[in-house]
C-alpha distance (Angstrom), angle and dihedral (degrees) to the residues before:
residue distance angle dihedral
X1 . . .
X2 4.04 . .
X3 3.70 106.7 .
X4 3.80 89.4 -153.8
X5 4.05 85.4 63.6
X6 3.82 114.3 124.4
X7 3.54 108.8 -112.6
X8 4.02 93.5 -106.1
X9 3.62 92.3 62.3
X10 3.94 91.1 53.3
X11 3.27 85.1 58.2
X12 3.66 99.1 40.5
X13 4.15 85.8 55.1
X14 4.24 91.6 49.2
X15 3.67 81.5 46.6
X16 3.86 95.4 56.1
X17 4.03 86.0 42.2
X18 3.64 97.8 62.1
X19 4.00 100.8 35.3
X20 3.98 88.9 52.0
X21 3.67 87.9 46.7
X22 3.96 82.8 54.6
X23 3.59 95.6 44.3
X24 3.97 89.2 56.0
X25 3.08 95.5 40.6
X26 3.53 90.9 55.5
X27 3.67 91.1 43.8
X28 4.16 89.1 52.1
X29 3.29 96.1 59.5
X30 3.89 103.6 41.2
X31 3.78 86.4 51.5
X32 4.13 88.8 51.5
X33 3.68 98.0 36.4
X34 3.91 97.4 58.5
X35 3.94 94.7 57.7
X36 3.65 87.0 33.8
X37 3.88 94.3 57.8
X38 4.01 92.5 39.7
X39 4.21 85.8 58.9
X40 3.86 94.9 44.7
X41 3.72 81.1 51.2
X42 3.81 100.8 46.6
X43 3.98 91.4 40.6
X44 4.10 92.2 51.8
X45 4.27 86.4 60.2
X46 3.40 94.0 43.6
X47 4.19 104.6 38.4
X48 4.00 88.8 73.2
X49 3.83 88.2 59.6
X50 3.79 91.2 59.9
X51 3.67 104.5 92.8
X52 4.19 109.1 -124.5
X53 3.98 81.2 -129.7
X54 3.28 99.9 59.6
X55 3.79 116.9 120.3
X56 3.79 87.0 -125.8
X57 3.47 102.8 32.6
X58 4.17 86.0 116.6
X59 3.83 89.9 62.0
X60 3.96 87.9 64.6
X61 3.88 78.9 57.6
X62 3.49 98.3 58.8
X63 3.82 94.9 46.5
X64 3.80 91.6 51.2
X65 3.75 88.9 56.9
X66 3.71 98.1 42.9
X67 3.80 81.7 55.4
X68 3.53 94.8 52.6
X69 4.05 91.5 49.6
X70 3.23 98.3 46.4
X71 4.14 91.7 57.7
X72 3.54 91.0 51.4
X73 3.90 90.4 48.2
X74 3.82 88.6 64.8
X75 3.32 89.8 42.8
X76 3.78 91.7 53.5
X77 3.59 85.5 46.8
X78 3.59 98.0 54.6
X79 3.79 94.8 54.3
X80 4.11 92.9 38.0
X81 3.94 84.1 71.1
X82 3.70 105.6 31.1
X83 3.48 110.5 130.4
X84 4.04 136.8 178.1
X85 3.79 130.4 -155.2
X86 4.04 109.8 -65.5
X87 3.50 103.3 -135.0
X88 3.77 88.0 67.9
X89 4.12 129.3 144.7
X90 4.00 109.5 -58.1
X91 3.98 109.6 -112.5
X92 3.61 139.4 -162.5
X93 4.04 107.3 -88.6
X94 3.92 84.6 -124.8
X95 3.55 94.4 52.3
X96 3.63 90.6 49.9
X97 3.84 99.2 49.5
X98 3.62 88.4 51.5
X99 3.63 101.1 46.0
X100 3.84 88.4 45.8
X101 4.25 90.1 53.2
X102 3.89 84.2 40.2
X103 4.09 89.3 57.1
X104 4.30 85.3 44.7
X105 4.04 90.3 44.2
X106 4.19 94.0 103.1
X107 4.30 96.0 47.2
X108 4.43 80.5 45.7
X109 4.12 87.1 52.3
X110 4.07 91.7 48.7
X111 4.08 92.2 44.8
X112 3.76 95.3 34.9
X113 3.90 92.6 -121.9
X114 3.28 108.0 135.6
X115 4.32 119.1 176.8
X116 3.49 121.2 -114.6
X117 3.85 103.4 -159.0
X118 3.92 121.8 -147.9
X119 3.76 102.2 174.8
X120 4.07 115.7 175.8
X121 3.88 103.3 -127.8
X122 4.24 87.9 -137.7
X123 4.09 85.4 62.1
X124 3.52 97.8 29.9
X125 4.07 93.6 64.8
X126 3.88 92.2 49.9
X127 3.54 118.8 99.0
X128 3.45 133.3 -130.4
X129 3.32 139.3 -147.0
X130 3.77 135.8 -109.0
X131 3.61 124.4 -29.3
X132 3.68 91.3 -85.5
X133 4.00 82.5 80.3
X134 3.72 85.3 52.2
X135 3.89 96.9 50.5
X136 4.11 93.5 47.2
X137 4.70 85.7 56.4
X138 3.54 85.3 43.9
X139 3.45 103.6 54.2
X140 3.97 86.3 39.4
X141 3.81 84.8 62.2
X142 3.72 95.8 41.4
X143 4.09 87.8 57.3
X144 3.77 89.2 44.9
X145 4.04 89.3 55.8
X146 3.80 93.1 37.0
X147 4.03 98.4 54.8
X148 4.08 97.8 29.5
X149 3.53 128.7 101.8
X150 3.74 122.3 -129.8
X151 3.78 114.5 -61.8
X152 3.79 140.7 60.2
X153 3.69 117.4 -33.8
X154 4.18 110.3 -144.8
X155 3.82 104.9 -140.7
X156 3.71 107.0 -170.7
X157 4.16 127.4 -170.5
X158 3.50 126.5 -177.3
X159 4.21 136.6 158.1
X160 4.28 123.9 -120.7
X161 3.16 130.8 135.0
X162 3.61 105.6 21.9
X163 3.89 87.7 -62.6
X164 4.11 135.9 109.0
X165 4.23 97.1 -132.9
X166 3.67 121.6 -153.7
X167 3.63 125.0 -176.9
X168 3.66 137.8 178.3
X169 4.10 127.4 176.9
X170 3.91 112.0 -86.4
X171 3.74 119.6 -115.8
X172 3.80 136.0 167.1
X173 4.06 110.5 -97.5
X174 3.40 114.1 -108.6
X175 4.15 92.3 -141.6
X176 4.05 107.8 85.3
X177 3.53 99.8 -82.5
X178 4.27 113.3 -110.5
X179 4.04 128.5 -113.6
X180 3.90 87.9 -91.7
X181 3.71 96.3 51.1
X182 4.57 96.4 104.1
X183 4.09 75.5 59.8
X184 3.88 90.4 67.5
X185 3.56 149.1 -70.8
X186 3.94 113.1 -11.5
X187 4.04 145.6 177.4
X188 3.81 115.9 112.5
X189 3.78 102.5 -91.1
X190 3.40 85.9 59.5
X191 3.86 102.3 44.9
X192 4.28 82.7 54.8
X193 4.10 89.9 54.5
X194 3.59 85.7 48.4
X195 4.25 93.5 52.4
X196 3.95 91.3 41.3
X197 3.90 94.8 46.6
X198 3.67 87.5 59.3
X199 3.86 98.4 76.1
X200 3.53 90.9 34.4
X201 3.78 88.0 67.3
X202 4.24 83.1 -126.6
X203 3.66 129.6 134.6
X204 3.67 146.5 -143.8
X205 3.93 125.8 -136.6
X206 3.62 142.6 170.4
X207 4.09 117.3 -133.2
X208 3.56 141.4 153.6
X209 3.82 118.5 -121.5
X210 3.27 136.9 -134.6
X211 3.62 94.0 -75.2
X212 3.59 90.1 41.8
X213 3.79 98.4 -110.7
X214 4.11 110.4 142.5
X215 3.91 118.4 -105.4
X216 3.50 146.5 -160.9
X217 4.13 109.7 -148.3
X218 3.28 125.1 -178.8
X219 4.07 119.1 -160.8
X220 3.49 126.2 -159.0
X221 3.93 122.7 -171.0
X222 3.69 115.6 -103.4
X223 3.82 110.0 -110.5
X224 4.23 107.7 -97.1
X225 3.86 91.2 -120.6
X226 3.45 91.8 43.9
X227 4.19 89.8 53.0
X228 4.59 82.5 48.2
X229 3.70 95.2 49.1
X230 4.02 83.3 50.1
C-alpha cells in the first residue's frame, strides 16, 4: 500500500479486500455445495439398502455426518466473508460488537465458544463509522473463535485516549501459521483486521490485563464530533 495514498483510496483498497473475499467466498461454496447436495441426495436412496446388521452399517453413519458438516462448512464460509459496502450508516460501538458476535454465533455453537460481552457504556454509545469498523471487530472475533479452546471467550471494550478499545484473550491460530508469523500475531482473520485498521487510522497491540492473561486489542479513533460533543 502507498503511504502517500489519500485516505479514500486506503479505504477504497480495504474495500476491494473484503468484497473479493466475499465474492470467493461465495464462489467456494457454490462450487462445493452443488456436488455436496448431489451426494447427500444419492446417499439418502441408497442408506435404506444398507442392512442395519451389517458389520459396517456404522460406516454409512459416519459418511452421512461428514456430509452434513461439510454443507454447513460452506455455509460458515459464506457468511465468514460476507461483506457490505464500507461507507455504510455509523453505529453505536456496542451495537456493532454485538451484531458482529451475532453474525459469528453458529461457528461459536460448533466450537463451544460462546462470547461473554463486557462493553463500557462510555464506548458503547459512540458511534462508529462505516462498516469497515464493523469488518475489523468481526474479524477480531472470528480469530478469537478460530484459535480458542472450548469455553467462554471474554470480549472486553472500553474508551481512553481518544480510542474505542476492544480486546479478546490471545491464543495461537489454529490455521498453519504464515512466513510472517515471528513478526506478530497471525491467522487470516487477523491479517484482514490488520489491512482494514489501516485506513481507519486504528491499531493492533498485544498486552496483558489486569489479571495478566495476554490480549489482542484493537483501537479505533474516536469519531472528531464525537471527541467535540465530549
Amino acid at each position: 500500500m502507498n503511504p502517500h495514498a489519500p485516505p479514500d483510496g486506503d479505504i477504497a483498497l480495504a474495500d476491494d479486500l473484503l468484497v473479493n473475499l466475499n465474492r470467493l467466498s461465495g464462489w467456494i461454496a457454490h462450487e462445493v455445495n452443488n456436488p455436496v447436495a448431489g451426494i447427500q441426495n444419492a446417499f439418502a436412496l441408497l442408506r435404506p439398502l444398507i442392512p442395519a446388521d451389517h458389520p459396517h452399517a456404522h460406516f454409512a453413519d459416519d459418511i452421512g455426518r461428514e456430509i452434513a458438516r461439510l454443507a454447513a462448512l460452506t455455509q460458515r464460509v459464506q457468511k465468514a466473508y460476507d461483506y457490505e459496502d464500507g461507507r455504510g450508516r455509523p453505529i453505536p460501538f456496542a451495537s456493532a460488537i454485538s451484531e458482529a458476535a451475532g453474525l459469528l454465533d453458529q461457528l461459536c455453537r460448533v466450537r463451544g465458544t460462546p462470547f461473554v460481552l463486557d462493553i463500557d457504556r462510555d464506548a458503547g454509545s459512540v458511534k462508529v463509522s462505516g462498516r469497515l469498523a464493523l469488518a475489523a471487530i468481526r474479524h477480531l472475533l472470528q480469530h478469537a473463535v478460530e484459535s480458542a479452546p472450548p469455553g467462554p471467550i471474554p470480549v472486553r471494550a472500553w474508551r481512553g485516549n481518544d480510542r474505542l478499545w476492544l480486546a479478546v484473550p490471545e491464543h495461537q491460530p489454529t490455521n498453519p501459521p504464515g512466513p510472517r508469523a515471528a513478526a506478530g500475531p497471525n491467522g487470516l482473520a487477523l491479517t484482514i483486521v490488520l489491512r482494514v485498521l489501516a485506513p481507519l487510522s486504528g491499531e493492533l497491540v498485544l498486552a496483558p490485563n489486569d489479571d495478566g492473561v495476554r490480549e489482542i486489542i484493537v483501537g479505533l479513533p474516536v469519531p472528531t464530533a464525537t471527541l467535540a460533543a465530549s
